[in-house]
C-alpha positions as CSV (number, residue, x, y, z in Angstrom):
1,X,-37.9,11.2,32.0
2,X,-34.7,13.2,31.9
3,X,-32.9,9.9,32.4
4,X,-34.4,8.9,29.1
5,X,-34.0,11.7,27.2
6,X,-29.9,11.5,28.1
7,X,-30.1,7.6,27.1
8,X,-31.6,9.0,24.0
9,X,-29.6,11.5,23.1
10,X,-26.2,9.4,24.0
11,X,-27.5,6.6,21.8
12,X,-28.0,8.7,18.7
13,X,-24.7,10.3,19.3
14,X,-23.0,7.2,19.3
15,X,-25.0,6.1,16.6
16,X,-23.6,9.2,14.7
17,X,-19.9,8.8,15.7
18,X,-20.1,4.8,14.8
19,X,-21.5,5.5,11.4
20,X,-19.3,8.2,10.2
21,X,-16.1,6.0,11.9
22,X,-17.5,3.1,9.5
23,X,-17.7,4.5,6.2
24,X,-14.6,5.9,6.4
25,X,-13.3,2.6,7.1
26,X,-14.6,1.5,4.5
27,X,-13.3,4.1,2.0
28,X,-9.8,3.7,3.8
29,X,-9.9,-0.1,3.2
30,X,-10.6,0.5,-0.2
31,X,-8.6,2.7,-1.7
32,X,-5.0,1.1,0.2
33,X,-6.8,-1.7,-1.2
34,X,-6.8,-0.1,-4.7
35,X,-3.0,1.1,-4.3
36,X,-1.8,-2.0,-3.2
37,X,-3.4,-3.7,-6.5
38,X,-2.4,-1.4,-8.2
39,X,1.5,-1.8,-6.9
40,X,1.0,-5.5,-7.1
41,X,-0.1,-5.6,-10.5
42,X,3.0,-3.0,-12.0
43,X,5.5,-4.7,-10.3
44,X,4.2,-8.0,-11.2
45,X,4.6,-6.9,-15.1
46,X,7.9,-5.8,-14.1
47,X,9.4,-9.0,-12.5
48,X,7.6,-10.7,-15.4
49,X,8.9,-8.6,-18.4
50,X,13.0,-8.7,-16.4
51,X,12.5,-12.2,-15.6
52,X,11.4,-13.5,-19.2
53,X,15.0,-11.5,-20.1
54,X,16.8,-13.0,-17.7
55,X,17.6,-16.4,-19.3
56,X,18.4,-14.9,-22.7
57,X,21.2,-12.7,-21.5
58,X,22.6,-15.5,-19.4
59,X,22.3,-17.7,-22.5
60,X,24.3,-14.7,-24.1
61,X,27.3,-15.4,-22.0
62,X,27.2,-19.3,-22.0
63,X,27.4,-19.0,-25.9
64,X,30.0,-16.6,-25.8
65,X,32.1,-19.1,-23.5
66,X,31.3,-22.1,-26.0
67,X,32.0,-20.0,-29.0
68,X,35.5,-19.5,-27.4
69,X,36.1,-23.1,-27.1
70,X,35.0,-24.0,-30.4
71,X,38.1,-21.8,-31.3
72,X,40.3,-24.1,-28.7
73,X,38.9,-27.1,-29.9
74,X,39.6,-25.8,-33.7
75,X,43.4,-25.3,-32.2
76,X,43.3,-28.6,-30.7
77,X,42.2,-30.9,-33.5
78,X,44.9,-29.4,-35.6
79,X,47.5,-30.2,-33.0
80,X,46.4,-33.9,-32.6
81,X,46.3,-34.3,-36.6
82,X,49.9,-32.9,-36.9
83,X,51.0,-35.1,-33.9
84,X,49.5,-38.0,-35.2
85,X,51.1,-37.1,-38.8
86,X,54.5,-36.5,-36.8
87,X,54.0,-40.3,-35.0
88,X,54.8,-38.4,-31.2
89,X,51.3,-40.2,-30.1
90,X,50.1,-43.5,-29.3
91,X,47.9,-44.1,-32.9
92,X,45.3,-45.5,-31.0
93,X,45.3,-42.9,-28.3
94,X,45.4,-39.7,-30.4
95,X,42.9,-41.1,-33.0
96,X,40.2,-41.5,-30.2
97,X,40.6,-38.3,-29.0
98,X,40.9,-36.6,-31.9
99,X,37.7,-38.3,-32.9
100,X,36.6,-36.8,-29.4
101,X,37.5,-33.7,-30.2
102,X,36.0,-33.3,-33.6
103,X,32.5,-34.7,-32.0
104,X,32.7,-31.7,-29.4
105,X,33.4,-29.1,-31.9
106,X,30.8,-30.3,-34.3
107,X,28.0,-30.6,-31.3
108,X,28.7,-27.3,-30.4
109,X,28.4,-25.7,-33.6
110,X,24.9,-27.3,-34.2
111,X,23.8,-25.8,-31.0
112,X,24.9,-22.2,-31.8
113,X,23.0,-22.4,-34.9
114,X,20.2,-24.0,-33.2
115,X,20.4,-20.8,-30.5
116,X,20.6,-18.3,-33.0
117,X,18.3,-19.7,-35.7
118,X,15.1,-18.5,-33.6
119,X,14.3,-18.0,-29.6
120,X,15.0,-15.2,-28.0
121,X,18.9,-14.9,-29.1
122,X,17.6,-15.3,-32.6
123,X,20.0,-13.5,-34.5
124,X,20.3,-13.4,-38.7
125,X,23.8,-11.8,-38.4
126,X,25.2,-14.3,-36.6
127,X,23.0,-17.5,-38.0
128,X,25.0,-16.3,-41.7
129,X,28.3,-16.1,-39.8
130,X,27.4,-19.5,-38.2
131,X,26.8,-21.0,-41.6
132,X,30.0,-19.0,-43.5
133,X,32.3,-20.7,-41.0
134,X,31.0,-23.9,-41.9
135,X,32.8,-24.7,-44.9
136,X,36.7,-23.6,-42.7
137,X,35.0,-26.7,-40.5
138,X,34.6,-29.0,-43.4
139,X,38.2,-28.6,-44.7
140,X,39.5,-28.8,-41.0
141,X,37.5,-31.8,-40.8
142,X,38.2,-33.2,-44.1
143,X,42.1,-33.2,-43.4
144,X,41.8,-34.5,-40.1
145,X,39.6,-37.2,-41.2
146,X,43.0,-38.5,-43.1
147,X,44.7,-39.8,-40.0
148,X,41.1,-41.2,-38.6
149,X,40.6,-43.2,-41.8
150,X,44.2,-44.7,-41.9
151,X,43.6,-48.3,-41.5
152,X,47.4,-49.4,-41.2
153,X,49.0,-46.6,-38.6
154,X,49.6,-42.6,-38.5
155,X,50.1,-41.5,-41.9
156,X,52.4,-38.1,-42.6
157,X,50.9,-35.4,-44.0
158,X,51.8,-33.9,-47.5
159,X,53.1,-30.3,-47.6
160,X,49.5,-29.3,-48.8
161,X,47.8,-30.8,-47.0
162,X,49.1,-29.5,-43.7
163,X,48.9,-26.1,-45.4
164,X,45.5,-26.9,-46.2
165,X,44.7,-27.7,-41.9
166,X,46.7,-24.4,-41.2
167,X,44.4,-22.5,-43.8
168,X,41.2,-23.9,-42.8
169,X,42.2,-22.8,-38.8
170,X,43.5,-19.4,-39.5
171,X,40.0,-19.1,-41.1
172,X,38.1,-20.7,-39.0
173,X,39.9,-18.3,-35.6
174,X,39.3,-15.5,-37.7
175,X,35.7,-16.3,-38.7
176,X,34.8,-17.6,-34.8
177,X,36.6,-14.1,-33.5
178,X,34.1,-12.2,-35.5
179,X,31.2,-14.2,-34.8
180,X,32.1,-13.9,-31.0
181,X,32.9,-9.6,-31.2
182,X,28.8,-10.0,-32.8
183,X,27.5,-12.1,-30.2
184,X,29.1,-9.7,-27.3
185,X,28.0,-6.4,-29.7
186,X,24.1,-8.1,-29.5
187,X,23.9,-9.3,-26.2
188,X,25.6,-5.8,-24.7
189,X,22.6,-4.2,-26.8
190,X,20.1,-6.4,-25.1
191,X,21.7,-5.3,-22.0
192,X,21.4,-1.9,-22.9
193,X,17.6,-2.5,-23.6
194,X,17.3,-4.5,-20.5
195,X,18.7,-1.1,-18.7
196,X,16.1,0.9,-20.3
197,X,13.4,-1.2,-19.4
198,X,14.2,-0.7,-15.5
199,X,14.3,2.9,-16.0
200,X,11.2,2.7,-18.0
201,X,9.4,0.6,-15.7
202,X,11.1,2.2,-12.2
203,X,9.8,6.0,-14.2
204,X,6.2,3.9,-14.4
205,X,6.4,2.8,-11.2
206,X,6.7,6.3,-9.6
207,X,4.3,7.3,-12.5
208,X,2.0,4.9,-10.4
209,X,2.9,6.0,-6.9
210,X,1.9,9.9,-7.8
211,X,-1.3,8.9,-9.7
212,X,-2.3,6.7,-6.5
213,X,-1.5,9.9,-4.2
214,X,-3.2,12.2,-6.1
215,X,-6.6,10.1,-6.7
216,X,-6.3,7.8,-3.9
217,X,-4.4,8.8,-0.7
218,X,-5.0,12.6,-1.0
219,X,-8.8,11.8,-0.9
220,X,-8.6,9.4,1.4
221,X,-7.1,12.3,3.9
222,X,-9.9,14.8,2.7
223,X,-12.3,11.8,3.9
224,X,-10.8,11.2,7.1
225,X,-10.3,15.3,7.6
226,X,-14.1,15.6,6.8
227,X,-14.8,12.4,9.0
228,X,-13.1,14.4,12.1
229,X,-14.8,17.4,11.3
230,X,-18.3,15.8,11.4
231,X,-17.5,14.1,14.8
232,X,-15.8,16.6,16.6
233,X,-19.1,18.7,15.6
234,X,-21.4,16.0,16.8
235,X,-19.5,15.6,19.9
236,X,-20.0,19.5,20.2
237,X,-23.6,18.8,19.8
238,X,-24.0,16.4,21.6
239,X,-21.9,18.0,24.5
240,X,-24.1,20.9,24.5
241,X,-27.7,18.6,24.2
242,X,-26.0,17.2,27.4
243,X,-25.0,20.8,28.8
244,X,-29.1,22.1,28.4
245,X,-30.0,18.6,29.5
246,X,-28.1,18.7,33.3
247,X,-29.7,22.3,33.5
248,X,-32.9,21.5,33.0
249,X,-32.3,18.1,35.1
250,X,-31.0,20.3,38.0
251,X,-34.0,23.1,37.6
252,X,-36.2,19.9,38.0
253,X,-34.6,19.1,41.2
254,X,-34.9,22.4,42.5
255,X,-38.8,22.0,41.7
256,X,-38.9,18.7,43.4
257,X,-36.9,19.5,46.2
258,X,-39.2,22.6,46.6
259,X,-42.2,20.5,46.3
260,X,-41.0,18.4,48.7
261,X,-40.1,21.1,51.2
262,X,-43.8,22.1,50.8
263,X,-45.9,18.9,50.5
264,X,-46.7,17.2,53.6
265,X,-48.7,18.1,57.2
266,X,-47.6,21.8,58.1
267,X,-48.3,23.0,61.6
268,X,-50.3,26.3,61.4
269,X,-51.6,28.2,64.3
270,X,-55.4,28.4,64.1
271,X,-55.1,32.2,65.4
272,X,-52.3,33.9,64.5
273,X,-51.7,31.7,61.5
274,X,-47.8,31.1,62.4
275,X,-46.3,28.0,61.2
276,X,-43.8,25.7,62.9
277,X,-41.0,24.6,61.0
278,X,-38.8,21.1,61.4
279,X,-37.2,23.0,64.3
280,X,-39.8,23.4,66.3
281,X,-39.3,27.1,65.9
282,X,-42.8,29.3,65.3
283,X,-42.6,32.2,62.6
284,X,-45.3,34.1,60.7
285,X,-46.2,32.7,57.2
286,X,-44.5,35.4,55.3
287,X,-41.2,34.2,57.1
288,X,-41.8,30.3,56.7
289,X,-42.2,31.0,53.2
290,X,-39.5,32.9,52.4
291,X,-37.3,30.7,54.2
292,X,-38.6,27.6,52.9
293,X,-39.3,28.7,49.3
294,X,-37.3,31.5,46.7
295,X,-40.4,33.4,46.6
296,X,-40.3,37.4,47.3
297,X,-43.8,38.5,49.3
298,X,-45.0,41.9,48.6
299,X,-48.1,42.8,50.4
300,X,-51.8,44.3,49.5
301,X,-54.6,44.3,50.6
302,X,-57.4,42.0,49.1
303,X,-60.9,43.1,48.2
304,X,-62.5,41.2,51.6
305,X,-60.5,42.7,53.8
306,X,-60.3,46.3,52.3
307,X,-64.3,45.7,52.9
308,X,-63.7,45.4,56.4
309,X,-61.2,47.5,57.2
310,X,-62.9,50.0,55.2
311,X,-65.9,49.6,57.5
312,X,-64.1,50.0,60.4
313,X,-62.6,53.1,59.3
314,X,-66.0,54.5,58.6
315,X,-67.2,53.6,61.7
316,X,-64.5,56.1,63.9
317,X,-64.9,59.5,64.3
318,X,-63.9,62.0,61.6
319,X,-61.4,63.6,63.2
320,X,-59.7,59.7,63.3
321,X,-60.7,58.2,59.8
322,X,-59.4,61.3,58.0
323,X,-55.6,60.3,57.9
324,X,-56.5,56.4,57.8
325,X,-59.1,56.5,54.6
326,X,-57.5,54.6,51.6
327,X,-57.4,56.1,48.2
């Protein structure tokens, strides 16, 4: 029976201490579940929001790069014309790559306007410088054309028009030099923008980390402090439940060992009533049980004998039964 009742008790103990250790599992999983979502999902938008700014600011630089050659190339076409108009080149030489050279420029020009028209450089300030410069490029163009359309050789260049191919480059250089300084002046004010974005979003980002602290982890803790609480005072229950439980075990021992001491065949003496322990020794019945047994004899008189001995108290003379009558 006791046996049980400790199965018992252990059982709903452990019952106890299993269910309290799975809910707060559960409520741990969940919110460093939440967190981490929440982490994933910010810096997600971050890389997404950097990453879609990436390619225009590398875009920036590439155009800055071909904006400076377009200002070579404008140097170079009028060298080859004057070289060509000076005869110091092989005519069919120079023309082809003059004619090279004027393809290049002209290519790249469309796709500066093409960048800046719309997408993400798209830039008005620099689409109206893009389309200013164009008429320098026609003149350039236009004198150059003279030495690509000579059908018989080189031809020289008259004193206007070579001032007209000097003209159109100085303008063109000085129009391209502006149009770079606004190209650098936009694309260091994305990178500015870009700058403030990481701040913004790192600022969110710990924003995010104090808000998952303060609603998340720092209940979290309270749950696992109250979780600890709980089982340390089940444990204390249970430990005392097991405490009352071994002493009433070991007070039903005693019982059963004292039943045991005292079931069974005893050996009595028929007239003296002595009783013979496992010994073989002989001893009255007050000593037998006191020995065997945590009992404490007192003794009396019952009503029988007080009968009898009150009898025989009446029957001796007076001068006897006066100090042996019981009151």
């Amino acid at each position: 029976m006791t046996d049980s009742n400790d199965r018992s008790t252990s059982e709903s103990g452990n019952e106890a201490v299993v269910s309290i250790a799975k809910t707060s599992s559960r409520r741990l999983a969940l919110a460093y579940g939440t967190a981490i979502t929440f982490v994933f999902l910010f810096v997600s938008a971050e890389q997404f929001v950097l990453q879609s700014m990436m390619p225009a600011l590398k875009e920036s630089s590439g155009l800055i790069n071909m904006a400076g050659r377009q200002r070579m190339l404008s140097q170079s076409i009028t060298k080859q014309t004057l070289l060509l108009a000076t005869e110091t080149v092989d005519p069919v030489t120079g023309k082809a790559e003059l004619e090279q050279q004027i393809g290049r420029w002209q290519v790249s020009h469309e796709h500066l306007v093409n960048a800046f028209e719309s997408g993400a450089l798209e830039s008005p300030v620099v689409t109206a410088q893009l389309q200013e410069i164009e008429a320098s490029m026609a003149e350039l163009v236009e004198v150059a054309s003279i030495q690509l359309t000579a059908e018989t050789g080189p031809l020289r260049l008259t004193r206007e028009a070579v001032t007209r191919l000097h003209e159109a480059e100085r303008r063109f250089l000085g129009q391209m030099e502006g149009i770079v300084k606004q190209i650098e002046i936009e694309s260091n004010e994305r990178d500015q923008a870009l700058s403030q974005l990481e701040l913004a979003l790192y600022g969110g980002f710990l924003f995010v980390l104090l808000v998952e602290i303060l609603l998340i982890f720092r209940p979290a803790i309270r749950w696992v402090d109250r979780a600890i609480d709980e089982l340390a005072r089940l444990e204390g229950e249970r430990s005392a439940s097991l405490a009352a439980l071994e002493s009433e075990h070991d007070k039903l021992l005693e019982s059963y060992a004292l039943v045991e001491r005292l079931s069974g065949h005893q050996n009595i003496c028929c007239y003296c009533h002595s009783m013979k322990d496992e010994e073989g020794d002989w001893s009255s019945i007050t000593k037998y049980l006191t020995k065997k047994t945590d009992l404490t004899l007192s003794h009396g008189i019952c009503p029988s004998c007080y009968e009898e001995i009150d009898k025989e108290i009446d029957a001796m003379p007076a001068s006897e039964n006066s100090t042996l009558r019981v009151v």
